[in-house]
C-alpha positions as CSV (number, residue, x, y, z in Angstrom):
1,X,-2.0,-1.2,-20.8
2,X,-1.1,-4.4,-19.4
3,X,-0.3,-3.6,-16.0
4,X,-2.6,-2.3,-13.6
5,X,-0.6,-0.2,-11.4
6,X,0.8,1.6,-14.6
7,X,-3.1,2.4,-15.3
8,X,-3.5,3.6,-12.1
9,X,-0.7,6.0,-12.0
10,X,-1.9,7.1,-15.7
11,X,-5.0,7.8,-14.6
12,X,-6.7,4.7,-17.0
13,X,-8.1,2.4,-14.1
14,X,-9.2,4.0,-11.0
15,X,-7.7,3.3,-7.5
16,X,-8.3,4.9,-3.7
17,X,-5.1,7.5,-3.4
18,X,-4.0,8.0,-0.3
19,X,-0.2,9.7,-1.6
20,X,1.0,10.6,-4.3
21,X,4.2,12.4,-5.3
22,X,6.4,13.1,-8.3
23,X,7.9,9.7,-7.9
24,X,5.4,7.4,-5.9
25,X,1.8,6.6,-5.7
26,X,0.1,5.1,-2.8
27,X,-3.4,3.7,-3.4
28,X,-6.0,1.4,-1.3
29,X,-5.0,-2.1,-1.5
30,X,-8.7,-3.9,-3.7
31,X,-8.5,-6.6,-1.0
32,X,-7.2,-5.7,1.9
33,X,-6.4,-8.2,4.7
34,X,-7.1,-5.3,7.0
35,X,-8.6,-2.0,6.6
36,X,-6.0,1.0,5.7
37,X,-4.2,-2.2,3.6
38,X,-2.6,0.3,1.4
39,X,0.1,-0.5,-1.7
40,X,3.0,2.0,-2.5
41,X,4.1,2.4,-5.9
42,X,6.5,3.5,-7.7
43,X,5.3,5.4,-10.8
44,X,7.9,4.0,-13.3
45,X,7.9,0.6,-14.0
46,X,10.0,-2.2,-12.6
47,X,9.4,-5.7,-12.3
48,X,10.7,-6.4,-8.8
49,X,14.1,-6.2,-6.5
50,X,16.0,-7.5,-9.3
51,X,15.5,-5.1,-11.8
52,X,14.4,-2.5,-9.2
53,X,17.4,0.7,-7.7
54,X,17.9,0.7,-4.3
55,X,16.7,4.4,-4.2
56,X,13.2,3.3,-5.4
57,X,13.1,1.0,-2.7
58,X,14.6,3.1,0.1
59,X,11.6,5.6,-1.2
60,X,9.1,3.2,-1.2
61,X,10.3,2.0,2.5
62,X,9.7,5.8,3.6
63,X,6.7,6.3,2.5
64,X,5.5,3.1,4.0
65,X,7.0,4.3,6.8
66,X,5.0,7.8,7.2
67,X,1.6,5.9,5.9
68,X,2.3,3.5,9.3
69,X,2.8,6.3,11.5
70,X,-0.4,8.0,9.8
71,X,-2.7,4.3,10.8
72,X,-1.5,4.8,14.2
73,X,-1.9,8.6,14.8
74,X,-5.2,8.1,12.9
75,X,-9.0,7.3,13.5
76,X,-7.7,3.4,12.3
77,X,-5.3,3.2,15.8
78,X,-3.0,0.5,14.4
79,X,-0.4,-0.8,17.3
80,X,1.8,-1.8,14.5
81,X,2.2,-2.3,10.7
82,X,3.1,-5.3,8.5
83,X,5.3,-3.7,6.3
84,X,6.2,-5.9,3.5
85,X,8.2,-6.2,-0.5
86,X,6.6,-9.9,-2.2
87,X,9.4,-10.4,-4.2
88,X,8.5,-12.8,-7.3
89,X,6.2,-15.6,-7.6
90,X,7.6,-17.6,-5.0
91,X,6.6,-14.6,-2.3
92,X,3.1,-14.1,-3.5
93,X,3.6,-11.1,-5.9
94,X,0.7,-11.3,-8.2
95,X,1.1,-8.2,-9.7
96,X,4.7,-7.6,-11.0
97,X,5.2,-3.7,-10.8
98,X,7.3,-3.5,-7.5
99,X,5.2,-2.6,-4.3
100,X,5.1,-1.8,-0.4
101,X,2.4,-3.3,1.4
102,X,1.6,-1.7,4.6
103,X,-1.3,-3.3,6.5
104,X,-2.0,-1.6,9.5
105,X,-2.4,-4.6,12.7
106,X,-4.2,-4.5,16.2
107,X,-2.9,-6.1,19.2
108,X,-4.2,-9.8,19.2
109,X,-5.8,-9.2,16.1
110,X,-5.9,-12.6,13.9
111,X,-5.0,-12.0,10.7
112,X,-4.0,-14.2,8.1
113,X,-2.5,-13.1,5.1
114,X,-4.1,-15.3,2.3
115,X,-7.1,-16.5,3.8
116,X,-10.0,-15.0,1.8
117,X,-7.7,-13.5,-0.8
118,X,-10.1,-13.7,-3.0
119,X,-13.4,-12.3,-1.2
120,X,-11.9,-9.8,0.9
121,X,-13.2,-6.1,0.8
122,X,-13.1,-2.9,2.8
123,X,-17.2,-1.9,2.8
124,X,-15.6,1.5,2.7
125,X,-12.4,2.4,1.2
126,X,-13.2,6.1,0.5
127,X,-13.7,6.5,4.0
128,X,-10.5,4.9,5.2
129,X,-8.5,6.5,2.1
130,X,-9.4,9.8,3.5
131,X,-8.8,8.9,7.3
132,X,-5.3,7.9,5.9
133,X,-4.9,11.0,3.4
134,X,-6.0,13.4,6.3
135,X,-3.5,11.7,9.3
136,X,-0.6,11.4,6.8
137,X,-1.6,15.4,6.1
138,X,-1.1,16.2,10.1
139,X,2.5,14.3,10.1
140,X,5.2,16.2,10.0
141,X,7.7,16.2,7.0
């Protein structure tokens, strides 16, 4: 399978899953630029925004909505989420199955989005996937 988030959902390559539904998958991002980084998916495949239905993307907004309120009400204590669509190339999407970042932030936190791309880890995503699994759990629906 060439695309990685289409192993994922599959069950093929393995990945940290913090949601899932019929329609969407929500997974720890492999290099976060902060911990609870997490990537929502939808589970059929489409490209980006333009081959992408608005429905898929209000859903995917929603979801990133509810894992954002989970980072604040959570052990991680986010102040606030980047919430974010990289639409082709030009935006930085590397992988090209539409996604939702949500990276959880910190007052005066100094984060910088590409720096370390590469390098970057969380030393212990089945930890944070289940602080964000178990607050998203307690939020009402």
């Amino acid at each position: 399978m060439s695309c990685v988030f289409c192993a994922i959902v599959s069950g093929e390559a393995p990945g940290i899953r913090v949601y899932e539904d019929d329609d969407y998958l929500a997974i720890l991002d492999i290099r976060p630029i902060v911990r609870g980084h997490t990537l929502v998916v939808p589970k059929r495949h489409t490209v980006d925004l333009t081959d992408t239905p608005a429905e898929t993307i209000a859903g995917l907004v929603r979801i990133g909505q509810r894992i954002g309120l989970a980072a604040r009400a959570s052990e991680l204590k986010a102040d606030g989420n980047n919430i974010a669509i990289n639409d082709g190339k030009a935006a930085f999407q590397s992988v090209f199955h539409i996604h939702l970042h949500v990276a959880p932030r910190h007052s005066g936190d100094k984060l910088s989005f590409a720096k370390g791309l590469v390098v970057r880890r969380d030393p212990d995503r089945e930890e944070t996937g289940r602080i964000l699994r178990d607050a998203l759990a307690g939020l009402p629906d």
